[in-house]
C-alpha positions in Angstrom: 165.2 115.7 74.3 163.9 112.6 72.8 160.5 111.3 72.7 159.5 110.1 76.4 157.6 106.6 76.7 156.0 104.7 79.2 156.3 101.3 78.4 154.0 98.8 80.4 154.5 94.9 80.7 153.4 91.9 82.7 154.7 89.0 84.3 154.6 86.8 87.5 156.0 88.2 90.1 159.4 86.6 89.9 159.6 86.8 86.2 158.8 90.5 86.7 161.1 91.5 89.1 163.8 89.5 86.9 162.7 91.6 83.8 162.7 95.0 85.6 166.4 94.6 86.8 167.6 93.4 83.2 166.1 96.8 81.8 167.9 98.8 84.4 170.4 97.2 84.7 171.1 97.2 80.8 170.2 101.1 81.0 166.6 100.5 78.6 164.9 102.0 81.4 165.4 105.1 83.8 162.7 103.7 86.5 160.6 100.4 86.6 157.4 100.5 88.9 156.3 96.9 89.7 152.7 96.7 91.1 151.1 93.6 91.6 147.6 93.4 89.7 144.9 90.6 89.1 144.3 90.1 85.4 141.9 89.2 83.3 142.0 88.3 79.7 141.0 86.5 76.4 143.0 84.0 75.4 142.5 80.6 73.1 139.2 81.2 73.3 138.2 81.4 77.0 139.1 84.1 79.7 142.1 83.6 82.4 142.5 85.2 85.7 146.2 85.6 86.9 148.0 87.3 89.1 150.5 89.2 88.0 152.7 92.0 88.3 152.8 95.2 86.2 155.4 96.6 85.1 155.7 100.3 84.2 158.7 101.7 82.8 160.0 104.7 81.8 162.3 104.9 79.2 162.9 106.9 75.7 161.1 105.9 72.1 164.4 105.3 71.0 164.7 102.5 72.9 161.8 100.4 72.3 162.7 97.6 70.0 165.5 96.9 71.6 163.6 97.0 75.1 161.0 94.7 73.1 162.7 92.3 72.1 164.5 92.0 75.3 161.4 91.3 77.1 160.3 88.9 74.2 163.8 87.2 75.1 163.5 87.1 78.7 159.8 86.2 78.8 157.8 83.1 79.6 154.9 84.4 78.0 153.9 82.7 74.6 152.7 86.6 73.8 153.8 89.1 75.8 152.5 92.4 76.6 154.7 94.8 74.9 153.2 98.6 75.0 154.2 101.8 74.8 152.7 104.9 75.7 153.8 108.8 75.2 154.7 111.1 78.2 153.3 114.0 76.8 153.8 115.6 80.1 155.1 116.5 83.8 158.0 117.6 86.3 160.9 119.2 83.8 163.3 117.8 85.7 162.4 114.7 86.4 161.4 114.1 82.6 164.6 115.3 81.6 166.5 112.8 84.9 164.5 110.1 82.5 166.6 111.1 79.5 169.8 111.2 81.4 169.4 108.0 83.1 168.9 105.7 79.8 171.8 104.8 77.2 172.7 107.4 75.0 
């Protein structure tokens, strides 16, 4: 089994929903949570508030720069939030339904 990765983004609500269905739908991504969140952040010099909606998605390491640049594609954002984080943890089989679930 591959690396496991939790991959988190942001966008407006539309835009979010948009993005989670082009991962899935293109097989970069096993699941896609989309929670709505209000964020706060720096950016050209002064802090914004937005709402927004998160988007967490689980997926395999393998697939990350093609998921980035996908949601670089896709994206309104001037700067996009493109992280990844390691699953270094969890249900066996629904880890391993992760790994099944994405493209080979």
């Amino acid at each position: 089994m591959g690396q496991l990765v939790v991959f988190i983004t942001t966008a407006g609500a539309e835009e979010g929903a948009r993005l989670g269905r082009a991962l899935l739908d293109e097989r970069l991504a096993a699941c896609v949570n989309m929670v709505p969140v209000q964020s706060a952040y720096w950016w050209r010099g002064q802090v914004e508030e937005a709402g927004e909606t998160l988007l967490i998605v689980k997926t395999v390491d393998r697939l990350l720069e093609t998921i980035t640049a996908r949601v670089r594609a896709l994206h309104s954002y001037t700067v996009p939030e493109v992280i990844a984080l390691p699953i270094v943890g969890g249900n066996a089989d629904y880890l391993r339904w992760i790994e099944e679930s994405v493209a080979p």
